[in-house]
C-alpha positions in Angstrom: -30.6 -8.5 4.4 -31.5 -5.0 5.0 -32.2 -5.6 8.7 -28.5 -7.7 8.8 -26.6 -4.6 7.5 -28.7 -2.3 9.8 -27.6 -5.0 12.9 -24.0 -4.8 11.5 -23.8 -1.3 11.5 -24.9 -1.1 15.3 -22.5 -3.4 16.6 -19.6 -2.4 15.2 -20.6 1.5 16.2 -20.0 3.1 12.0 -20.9 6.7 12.4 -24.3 8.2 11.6 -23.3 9.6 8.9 -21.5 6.6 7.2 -25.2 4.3 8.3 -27.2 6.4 6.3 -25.2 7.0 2.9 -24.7 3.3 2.8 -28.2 2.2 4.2 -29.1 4.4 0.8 -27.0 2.8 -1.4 -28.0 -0.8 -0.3 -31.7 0.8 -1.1 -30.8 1.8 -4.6 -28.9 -1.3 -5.3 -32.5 -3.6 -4.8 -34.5 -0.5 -6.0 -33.8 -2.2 -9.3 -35.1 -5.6 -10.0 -32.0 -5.9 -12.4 -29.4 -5.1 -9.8 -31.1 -6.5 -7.1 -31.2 -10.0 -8.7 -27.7 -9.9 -10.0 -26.4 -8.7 -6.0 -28.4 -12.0 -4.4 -26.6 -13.8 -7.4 -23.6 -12.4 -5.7 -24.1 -13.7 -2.4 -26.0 -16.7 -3.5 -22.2 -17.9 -5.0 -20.0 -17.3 -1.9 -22.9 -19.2 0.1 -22.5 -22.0 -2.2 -19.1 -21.9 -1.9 -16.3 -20.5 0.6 -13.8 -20.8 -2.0 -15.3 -19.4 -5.0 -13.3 -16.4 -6.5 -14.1 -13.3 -4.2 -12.2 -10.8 -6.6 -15.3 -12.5 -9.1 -17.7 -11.4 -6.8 -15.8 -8.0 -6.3 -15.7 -7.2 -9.8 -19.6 -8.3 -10.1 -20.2 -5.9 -7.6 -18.6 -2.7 -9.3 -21.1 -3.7 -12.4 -24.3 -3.1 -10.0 -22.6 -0.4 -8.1 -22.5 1.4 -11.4 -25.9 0.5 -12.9 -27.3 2.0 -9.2 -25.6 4.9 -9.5 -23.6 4.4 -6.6 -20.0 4.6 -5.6 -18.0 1.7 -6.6 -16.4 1.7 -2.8 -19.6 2.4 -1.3 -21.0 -1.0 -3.4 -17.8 -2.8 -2.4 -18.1 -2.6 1.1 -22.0 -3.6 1.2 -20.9 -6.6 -0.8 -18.5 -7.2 2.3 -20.6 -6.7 4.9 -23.4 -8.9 3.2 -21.0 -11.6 2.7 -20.0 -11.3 6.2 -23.2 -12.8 7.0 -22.1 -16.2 5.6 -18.9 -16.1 6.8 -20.9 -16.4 10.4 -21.9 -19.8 9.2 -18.4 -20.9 7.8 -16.8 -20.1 10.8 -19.7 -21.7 12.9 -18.8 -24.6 10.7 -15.0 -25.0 11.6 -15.8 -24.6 15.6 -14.9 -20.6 15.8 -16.3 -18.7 18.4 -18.2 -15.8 16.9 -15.9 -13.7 18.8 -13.2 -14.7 15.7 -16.0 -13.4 13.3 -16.4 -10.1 15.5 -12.7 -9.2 15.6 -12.0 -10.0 11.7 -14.9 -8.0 10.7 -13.6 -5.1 12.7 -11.5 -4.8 9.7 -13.9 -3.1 7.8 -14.6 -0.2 9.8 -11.0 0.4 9.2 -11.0 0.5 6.3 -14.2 2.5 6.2 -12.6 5.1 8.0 -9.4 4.9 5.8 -11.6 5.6 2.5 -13.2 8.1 4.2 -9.8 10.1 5.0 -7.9 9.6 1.7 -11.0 9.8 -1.1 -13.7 11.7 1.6 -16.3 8.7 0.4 -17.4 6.0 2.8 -16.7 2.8 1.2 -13.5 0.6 0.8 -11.0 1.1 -2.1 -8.9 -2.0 -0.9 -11.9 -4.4 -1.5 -9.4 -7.3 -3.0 -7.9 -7.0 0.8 -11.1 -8.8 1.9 -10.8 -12.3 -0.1 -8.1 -13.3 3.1 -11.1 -12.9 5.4 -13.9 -14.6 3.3 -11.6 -17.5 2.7 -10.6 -17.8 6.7 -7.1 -17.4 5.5 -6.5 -14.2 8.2 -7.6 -13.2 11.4 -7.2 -11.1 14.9 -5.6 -12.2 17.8 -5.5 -8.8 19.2 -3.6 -6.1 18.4 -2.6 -7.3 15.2 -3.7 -9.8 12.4 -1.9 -13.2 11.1 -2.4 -14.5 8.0 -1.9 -18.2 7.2 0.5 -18.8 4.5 3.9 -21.0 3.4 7.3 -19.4 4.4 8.8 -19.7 1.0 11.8 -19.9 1.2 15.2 -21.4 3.5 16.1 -20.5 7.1 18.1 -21.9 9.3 19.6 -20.1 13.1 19.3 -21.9 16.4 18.0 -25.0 15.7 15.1 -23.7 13.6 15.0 -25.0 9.8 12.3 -23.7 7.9 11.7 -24.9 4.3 9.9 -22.9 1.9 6.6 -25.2 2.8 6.4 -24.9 6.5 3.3 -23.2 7.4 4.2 -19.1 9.1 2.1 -16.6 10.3 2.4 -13.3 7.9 2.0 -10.2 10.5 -0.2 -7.2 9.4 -1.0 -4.2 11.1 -4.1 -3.0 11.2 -5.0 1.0 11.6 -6.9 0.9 14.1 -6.4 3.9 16.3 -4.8 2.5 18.9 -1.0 2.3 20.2 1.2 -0.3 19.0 2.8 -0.6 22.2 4.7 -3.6 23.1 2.4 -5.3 25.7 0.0 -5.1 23.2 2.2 -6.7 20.6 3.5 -9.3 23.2 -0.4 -10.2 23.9 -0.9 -10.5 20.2 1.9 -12.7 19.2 0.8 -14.9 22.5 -3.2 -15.0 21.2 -1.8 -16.1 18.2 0.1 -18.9 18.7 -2.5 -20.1 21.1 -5.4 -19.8 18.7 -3.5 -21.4 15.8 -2.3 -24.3 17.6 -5.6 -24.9 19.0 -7.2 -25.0 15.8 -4.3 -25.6 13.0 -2.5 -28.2 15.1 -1.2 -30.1 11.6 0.3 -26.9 10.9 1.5 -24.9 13.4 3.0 -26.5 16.3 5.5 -25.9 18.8 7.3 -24.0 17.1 5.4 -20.9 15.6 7.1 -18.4 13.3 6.0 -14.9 12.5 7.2 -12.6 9.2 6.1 -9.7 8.3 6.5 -8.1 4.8 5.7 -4.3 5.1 6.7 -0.5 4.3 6.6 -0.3 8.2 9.8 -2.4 8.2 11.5 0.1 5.9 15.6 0.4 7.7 15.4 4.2 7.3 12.5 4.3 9.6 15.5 3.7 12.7 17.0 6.9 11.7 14.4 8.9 12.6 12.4 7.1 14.8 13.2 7.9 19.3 14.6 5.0 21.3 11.5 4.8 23.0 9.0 4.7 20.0 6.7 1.9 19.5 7.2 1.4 16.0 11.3 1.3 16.3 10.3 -1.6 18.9 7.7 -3.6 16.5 10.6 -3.4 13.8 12.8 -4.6 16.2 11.2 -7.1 17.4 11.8 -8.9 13.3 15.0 -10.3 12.3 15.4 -8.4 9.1 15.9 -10.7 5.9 15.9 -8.4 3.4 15.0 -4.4 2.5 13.1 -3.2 -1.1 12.5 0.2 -2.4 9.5 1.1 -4.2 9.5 2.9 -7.7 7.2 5.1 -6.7 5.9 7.3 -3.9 2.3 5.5 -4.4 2.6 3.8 -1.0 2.8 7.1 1.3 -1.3 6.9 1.5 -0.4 4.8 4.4 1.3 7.2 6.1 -0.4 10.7 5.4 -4.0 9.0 4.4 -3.7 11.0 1.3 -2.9 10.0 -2.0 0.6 12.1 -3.1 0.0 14.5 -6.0 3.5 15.5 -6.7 3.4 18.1 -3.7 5.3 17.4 -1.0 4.3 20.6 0.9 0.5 19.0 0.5 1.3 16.5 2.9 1.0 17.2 6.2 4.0 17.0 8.6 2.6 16.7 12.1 5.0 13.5 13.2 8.5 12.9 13.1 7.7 10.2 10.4 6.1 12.1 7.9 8.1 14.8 8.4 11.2 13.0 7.3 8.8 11.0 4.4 8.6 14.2 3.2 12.1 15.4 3.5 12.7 12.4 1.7 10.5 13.0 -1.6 11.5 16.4 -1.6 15.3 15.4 -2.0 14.3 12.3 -4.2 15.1 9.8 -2.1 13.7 5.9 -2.6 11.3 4.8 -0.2 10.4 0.8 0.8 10.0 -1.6 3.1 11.3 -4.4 4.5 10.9 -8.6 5.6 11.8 -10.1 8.6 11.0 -13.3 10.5 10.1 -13.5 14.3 10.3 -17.1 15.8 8.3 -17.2 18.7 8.8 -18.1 22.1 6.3 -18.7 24.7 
């Protein structure tokens, strides 16, 4: 398994730095006959079963991270990445080229990153994120990632009717570093569609629908946001069913990849956006987010 992780870590280029801390981490985890036997217990139930209860395994995992001695986010992600190595087969199994597996799994290093900016440990603290891709419920088409669920809910505008059972793709953005420019949305939507059809025909057809439920969708974004901006366009591009605002400001990690302490001036204010996030907290103002539907056309 040792050699897998070291082979995972190469092709998806983590940084030196983040290799070695973890590579010592997976050491102390079956340094220990005790932890070592319970983590293969771990992997030994997802390979027996695609749809046992990942958040199980999670959980399991935060058990022997702490009997190591090593960071709970640090133990999550090895879990992950171990796992991974089943999900190969499962996605083998349903006639996925292992370019599907690539892309999906890209989503860790993400989130590896993201750990690394907001707690300064390299790990992932959204672990529970992960039981979409272990379960084949989400993957990349590009720019972006689609996640297979029901639309719950009615609709009805120019000849489309959707029930609340009819199969949608939920949009989510991944941080990835890169533009979210409209040709590289356009390609996305279009891998999509194409992808799913080919290999969820019984559920997604001719017509395919996109939603999106998301802070990025918040309405107040459009008052500060240029005509030209990238993100104005992506929210644009969603018919807008209905806004929320949070309680709290818990959510603006997102934004500033720093958890808010009850500072505002602690955040830093180097975009239009976060500059007016934090004109907003300072003043007391709500924040949210937003859900729209996108029905596409080819």
């Amino acid at each position: 398994m040792k050699q897998f992780v070291k082979d995972f870590f190469a092709e998806f280029a983590y940084p030196a730095e983040a290799q070695e801390q973890l590579l010592r981490d997976l050491d102390a985890v079956y340094g220990c006959e005790e932890t070592k036997n319970a983590f293969e217990g771990l992997l030994a139930r997802y390979e027996a079963d695609m749809d046992c209860d990942v958040k199980q395994l999670i959980t399991g995992m935060q058990e022997i991270s702490a009997k190591a001695e090593i960071h709970e986010y640090a133990g999550a992600l090895l879990l992950l990445v171990c796992l991974s190595k089943t999900l190969q087969r499962y996605h083998a199994e349903a006639g996925f080229d292992r370019e599907v597996w690539h892309d999906i799994m890209e989503d860790l290093k993400w989130k590896l990153y993201e750990c690394r900016e907001v707690y300064g440990i390299w790990g992932t603290f959204v672990a529970g994120w992960f039981c979409l891709h272990m379960t084949r419920k989400i993957f990349s088409c590009g720019r972006l990632q689609f996640e297979r669920i029901r639309f719950g809910r009615t609709y009805e505008k120019n000849g489309v009717v959707l029930t609340p059972e009819t199969p949608v793709l939920n949009v989510h953005i991944p941080r990835t570093m890169t533009r979210l420019d409209p040709e590289s949305v356009a390609d996305a939507y279009k891998k999509a569609a194409a992808f799913f059809r080919r290999h969820f025909p019984e559920e997604y057809g001719d017509t395919i629908v996109f939603v999106c439920h998301s802070w990025l969708l918040f309405p107040r974004h459009l008052e500060v946001l240029s005509e030209k901006s990238n993100l104005r366009q992506f929210i644009q591009g969603f018919e807008i069913l209905e806004n929320y605002l949070a309680e709290d400001y818990h959510e603006v990690w997102r934004l500033f990849d720093k958890n808010y302490e009850g500072d505002p001036d602690a955040l830093p204010c180097d975009t239009s956006l976060r500059r007016a996030y934090v004109n907003w907290i300072k003043n007391g103002e709500k924040i949210g987010g937003g859900y729209g539907v996108r029905v596409y056309e080819d």
